[in-house]
LUMMAR-213371 format. One line per field, with one value per atom (N, C-alpha, C, O): residue number from 1; residue in one letter; atom name; x negated, y negated, z negated. Coordinates in steps of 0.001 Angstrom, whole numbers. Layout:
// LUMMAR-213371
i = c(NUM, ...)
aa = c(A, ...)
at = c(CA, ...)
east = c(X, ...)
north = c(Y, ...)
up = c(Z, ...)
END
This chain:
// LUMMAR-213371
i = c(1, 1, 1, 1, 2, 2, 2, 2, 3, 3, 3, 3, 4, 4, 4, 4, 5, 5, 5, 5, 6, 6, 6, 6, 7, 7, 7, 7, 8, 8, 8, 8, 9, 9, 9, 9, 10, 10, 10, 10, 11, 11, 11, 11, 12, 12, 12, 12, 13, 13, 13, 13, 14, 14, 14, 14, 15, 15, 15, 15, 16, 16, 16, 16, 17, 17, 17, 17, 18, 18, 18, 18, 19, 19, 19, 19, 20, 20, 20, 20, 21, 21, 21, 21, 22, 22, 22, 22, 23, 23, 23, 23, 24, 24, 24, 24, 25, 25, 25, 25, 26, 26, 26, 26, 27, 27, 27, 27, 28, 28, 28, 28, 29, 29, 29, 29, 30, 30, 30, 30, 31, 31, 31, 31, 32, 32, 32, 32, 33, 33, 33, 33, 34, 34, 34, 34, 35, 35, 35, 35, 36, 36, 36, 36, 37, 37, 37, 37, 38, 38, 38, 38, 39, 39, 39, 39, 40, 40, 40, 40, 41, 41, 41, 41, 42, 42, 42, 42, 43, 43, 43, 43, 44, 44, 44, 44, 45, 45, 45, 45, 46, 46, 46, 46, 47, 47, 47, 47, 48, 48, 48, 48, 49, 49, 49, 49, 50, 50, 50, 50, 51, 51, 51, 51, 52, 52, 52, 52, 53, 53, 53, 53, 54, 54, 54, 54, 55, 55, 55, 55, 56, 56, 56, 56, 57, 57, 57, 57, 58, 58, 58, 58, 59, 59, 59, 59, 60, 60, 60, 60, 61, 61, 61, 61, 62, 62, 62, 62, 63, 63, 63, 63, 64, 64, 64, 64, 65, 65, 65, 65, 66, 66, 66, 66, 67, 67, 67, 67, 68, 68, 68, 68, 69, 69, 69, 69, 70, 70, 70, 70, 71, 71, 71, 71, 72, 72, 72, 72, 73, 73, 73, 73, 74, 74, 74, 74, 75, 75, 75, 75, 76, 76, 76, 76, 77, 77, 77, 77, 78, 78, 78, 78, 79, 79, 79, 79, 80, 80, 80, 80, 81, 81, 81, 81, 82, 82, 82, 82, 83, 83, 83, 83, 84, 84, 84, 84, 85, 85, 85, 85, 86, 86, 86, 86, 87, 87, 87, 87, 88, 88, 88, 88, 89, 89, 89, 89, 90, 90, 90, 90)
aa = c(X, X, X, X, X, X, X, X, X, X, X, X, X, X, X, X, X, X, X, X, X, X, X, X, X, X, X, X, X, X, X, X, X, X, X, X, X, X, X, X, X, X, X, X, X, X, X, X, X, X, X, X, X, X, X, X, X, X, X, X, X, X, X, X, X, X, X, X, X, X, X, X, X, X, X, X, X, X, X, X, X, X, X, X, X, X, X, X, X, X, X, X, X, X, X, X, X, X, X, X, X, X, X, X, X, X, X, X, X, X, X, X, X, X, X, X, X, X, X, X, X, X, X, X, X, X, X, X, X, X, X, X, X, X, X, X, X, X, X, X, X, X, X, X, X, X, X, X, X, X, X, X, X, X, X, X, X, X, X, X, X, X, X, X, X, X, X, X, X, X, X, X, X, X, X, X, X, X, X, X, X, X, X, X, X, X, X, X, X, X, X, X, X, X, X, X, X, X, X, X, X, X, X, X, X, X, X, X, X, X, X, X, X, X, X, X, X, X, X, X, X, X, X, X, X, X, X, X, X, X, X, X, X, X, X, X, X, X, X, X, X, X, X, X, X, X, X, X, X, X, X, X, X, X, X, X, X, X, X, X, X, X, X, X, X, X, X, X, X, X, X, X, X, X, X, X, X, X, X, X, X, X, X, X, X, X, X, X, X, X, X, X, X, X, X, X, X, X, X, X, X, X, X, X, X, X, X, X, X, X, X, X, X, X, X, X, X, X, X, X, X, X, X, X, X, X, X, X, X, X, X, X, X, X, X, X, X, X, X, X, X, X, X, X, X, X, X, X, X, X, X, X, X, X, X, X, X, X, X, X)
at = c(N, CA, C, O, N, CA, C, O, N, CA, C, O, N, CA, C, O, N, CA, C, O, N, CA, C, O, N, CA, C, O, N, CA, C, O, N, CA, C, O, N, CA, C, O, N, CA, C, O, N, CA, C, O, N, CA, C, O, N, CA, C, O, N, CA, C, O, N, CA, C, O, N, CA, C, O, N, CA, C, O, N, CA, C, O, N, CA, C, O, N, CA, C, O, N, CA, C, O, N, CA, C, O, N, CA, C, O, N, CA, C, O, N, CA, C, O, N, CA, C, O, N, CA, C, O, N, CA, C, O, N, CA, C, O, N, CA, C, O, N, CA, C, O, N, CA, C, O, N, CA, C, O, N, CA, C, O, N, CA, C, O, N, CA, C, O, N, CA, C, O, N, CA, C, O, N, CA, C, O, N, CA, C, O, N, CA, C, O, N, CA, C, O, N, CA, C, O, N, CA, C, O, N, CA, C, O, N, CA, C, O, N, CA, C, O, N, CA, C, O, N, CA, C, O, N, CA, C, O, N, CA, C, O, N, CA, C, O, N, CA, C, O, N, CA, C, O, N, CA, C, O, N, CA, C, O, N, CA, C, O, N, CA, C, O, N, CA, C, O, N, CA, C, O, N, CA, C, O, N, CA, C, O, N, CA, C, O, N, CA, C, O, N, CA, C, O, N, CA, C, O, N, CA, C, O, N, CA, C, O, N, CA, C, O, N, CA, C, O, N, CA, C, O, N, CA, C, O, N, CA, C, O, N, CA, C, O, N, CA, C, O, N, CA, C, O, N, CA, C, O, N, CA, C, O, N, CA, C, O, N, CA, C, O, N, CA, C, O, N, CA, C, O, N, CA, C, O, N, CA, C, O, N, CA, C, O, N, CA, C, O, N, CA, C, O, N, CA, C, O, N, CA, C, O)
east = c(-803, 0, -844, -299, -1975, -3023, -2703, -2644, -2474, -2258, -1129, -1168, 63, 783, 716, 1133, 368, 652, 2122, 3051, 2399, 3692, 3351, 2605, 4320, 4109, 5064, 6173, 4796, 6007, 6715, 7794, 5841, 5820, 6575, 6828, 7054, 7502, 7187, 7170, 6462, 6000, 7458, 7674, 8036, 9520, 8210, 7057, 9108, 8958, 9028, 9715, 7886, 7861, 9154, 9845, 9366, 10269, 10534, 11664, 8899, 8915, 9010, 9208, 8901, 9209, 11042, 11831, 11105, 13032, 13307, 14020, 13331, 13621, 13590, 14516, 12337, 12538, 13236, 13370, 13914, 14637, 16280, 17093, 16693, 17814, 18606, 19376, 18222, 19137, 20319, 20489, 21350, 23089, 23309, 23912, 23162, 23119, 23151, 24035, 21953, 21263, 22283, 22689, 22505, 22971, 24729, 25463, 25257, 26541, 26711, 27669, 25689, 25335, 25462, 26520, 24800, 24429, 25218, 25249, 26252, 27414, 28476, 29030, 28831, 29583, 29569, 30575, 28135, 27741, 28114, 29107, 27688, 27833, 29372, 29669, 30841, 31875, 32722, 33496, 31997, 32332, 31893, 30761, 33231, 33440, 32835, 32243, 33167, 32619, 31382, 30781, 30650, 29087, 28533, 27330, 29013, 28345, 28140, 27436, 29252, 29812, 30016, 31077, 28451, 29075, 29667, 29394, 30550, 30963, 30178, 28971, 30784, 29793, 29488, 28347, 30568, 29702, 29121, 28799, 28673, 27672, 26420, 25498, 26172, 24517, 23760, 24154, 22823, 22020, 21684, 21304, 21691, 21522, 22656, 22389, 23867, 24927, 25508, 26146, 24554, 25162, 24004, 24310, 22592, 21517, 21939, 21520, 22644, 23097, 24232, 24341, 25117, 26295, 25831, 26164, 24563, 24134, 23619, 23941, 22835, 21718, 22775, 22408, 23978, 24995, 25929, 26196, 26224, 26691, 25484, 25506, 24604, 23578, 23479, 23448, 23423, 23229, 24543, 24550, 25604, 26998, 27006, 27282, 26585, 26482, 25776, 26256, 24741, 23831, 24234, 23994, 24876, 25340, 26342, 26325, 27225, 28284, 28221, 28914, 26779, 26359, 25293, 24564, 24997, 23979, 24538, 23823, 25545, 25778, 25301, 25272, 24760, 24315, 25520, 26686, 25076, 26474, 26473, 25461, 27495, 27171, 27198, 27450, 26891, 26456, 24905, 24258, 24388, 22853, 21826, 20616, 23091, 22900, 22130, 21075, 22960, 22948, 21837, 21869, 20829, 20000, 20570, 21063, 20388, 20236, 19310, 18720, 19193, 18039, 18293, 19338, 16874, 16804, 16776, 16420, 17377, 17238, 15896, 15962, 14759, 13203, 13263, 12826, 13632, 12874, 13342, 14277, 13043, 12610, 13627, 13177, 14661, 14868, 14686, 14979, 14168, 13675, 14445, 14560, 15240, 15569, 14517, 13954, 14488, 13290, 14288, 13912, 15168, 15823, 15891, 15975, 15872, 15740, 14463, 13529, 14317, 12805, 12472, 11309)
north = c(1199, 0, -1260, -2311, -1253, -1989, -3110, -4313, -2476, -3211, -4373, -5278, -3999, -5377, -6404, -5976, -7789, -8812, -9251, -8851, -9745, -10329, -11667, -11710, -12929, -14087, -14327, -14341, -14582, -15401, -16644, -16981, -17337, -18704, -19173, -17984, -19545, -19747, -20496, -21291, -21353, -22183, -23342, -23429, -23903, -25005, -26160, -26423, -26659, -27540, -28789, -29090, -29620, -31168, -32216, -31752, -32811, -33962, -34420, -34576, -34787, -35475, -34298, -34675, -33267, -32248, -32623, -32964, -32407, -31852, -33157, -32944, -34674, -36174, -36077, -36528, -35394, -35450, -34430, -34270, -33405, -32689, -33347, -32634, -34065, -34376, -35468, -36211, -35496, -35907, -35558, -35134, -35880, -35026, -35612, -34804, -37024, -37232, -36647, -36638, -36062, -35521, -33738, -33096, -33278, -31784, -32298, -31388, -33352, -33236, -33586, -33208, -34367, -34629, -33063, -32678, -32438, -30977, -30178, -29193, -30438, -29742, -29561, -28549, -31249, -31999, -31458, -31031, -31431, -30881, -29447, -29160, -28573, -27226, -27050, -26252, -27582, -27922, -27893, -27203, -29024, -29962, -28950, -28773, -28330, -27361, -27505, -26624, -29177, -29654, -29591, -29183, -29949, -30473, -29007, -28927, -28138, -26725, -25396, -24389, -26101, -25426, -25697, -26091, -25356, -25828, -25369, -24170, -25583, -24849, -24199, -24421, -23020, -22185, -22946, -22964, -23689, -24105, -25074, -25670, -25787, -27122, -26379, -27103, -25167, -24681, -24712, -24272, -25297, -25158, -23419, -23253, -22345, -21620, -20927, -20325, -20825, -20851, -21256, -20898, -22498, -23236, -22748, -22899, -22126, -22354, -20603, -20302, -19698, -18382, -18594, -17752, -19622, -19906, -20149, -19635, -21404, -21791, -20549, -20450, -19725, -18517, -17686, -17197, -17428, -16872, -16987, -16171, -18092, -18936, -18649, -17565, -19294, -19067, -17885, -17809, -16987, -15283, -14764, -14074, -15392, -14572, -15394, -14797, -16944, -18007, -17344, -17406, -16660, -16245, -14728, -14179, -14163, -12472, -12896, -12447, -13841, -14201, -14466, -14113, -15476, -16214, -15386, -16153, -14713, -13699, -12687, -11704, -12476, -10831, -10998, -12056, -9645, -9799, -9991, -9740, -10467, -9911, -8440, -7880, -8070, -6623, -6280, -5145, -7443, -7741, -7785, -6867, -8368, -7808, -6868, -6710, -6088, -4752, -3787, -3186, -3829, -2646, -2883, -4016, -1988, -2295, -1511, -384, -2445, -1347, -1085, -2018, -173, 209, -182, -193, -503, -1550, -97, 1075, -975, 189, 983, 2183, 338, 902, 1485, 2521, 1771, 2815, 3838, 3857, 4826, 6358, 7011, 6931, 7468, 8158, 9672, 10619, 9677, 11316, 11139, 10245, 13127, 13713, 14936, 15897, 14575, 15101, 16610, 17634, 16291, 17879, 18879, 20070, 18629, 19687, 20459, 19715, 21547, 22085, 22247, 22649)
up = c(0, 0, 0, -335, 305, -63, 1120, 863, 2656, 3821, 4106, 4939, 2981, 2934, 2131, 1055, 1982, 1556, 907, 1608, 111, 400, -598, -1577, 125, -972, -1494, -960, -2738, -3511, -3362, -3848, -2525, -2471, -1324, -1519, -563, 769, 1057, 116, 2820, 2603, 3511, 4720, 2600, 3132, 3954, 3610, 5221, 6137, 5347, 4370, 6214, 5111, 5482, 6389, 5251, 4837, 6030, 6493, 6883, 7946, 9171, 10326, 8948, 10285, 10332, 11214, 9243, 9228, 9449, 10430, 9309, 9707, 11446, 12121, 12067, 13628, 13896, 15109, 13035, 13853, 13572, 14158, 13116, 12571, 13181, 12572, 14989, 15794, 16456, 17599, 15280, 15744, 16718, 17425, 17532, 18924, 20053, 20910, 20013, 21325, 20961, 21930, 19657, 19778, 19940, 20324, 19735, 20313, 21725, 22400, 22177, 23874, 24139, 24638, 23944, 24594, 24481, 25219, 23316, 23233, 23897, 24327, 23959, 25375, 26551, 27117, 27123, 28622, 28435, 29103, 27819, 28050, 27980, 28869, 27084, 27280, 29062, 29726, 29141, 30372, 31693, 32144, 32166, 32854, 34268, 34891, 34793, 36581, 36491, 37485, 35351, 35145, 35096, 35346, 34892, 34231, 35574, 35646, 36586, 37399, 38842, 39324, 39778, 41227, 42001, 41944, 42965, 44021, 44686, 44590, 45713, 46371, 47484, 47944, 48044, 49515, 49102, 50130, 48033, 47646, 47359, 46983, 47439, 46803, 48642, 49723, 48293, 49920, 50083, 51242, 49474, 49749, 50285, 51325, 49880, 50840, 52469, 53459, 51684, 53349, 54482, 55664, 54137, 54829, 55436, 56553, 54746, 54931, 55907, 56798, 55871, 57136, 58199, 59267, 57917, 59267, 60292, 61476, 59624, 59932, 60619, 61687, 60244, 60475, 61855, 62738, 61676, 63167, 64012, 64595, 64159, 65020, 65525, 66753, 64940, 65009, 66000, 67020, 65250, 65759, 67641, 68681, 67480, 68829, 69628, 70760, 69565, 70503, 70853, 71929, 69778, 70440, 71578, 72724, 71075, 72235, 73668, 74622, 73478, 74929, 75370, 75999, 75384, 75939, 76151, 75953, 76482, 77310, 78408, 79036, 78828, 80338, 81239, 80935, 82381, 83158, 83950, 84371, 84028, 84616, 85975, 86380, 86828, 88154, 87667, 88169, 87076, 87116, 86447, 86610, 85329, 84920, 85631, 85427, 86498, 87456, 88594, 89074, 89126, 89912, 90951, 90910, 92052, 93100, 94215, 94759, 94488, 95142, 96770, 97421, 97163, 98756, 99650, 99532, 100578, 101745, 102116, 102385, 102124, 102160, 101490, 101990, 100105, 99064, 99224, 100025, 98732, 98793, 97255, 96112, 97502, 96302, 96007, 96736, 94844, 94674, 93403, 92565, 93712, 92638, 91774, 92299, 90478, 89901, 89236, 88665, 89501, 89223, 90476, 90177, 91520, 92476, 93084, 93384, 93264, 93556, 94256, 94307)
END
């Protein structure tokens, strides 16, 4: 039992620590705000990370739209000169 200490004494905070902590001001300010439901609480489309995920979004969906090929130039077709070989017949 040799390894614990214990004191009798406690050591209480001075006069002048507990004087700077003893601004009820600033803890009913803080009380107020955390209260105060608009201040605590933004909308989703006001966070830029929302809106920067819509933009990314549109863009993405704008360009699948306008880029289909057309299916007139899908399709190749082969010129009268060329040579077609079937690689399945022997």
């Amino acid at each position: 039992m040799a390894k614990y200490k214990f004191q009798k004494k406690s050591n209480e905070p001075s006069d002048e620590f507990i004087r700077s902590k003893m601004d009820f001001n600033k803890i009913l300010q803080q009380q107020k705000d955390l209260n105060n439901y608009k201040l605590a609480t933004k909308p989703l489309y006001k966070k830029p990370l929302f809106l920067g995920f819509i933009v990314l979004l549109s863009v993405i969906t704008l360009v699948l739209i306008f880029d289909e090929p057309d299916p007139q130039e899908a399709t190749v077709k082969p010129s009268k000169d060329s040579m077609v070989v079937d690689s399945l017949k022997k």
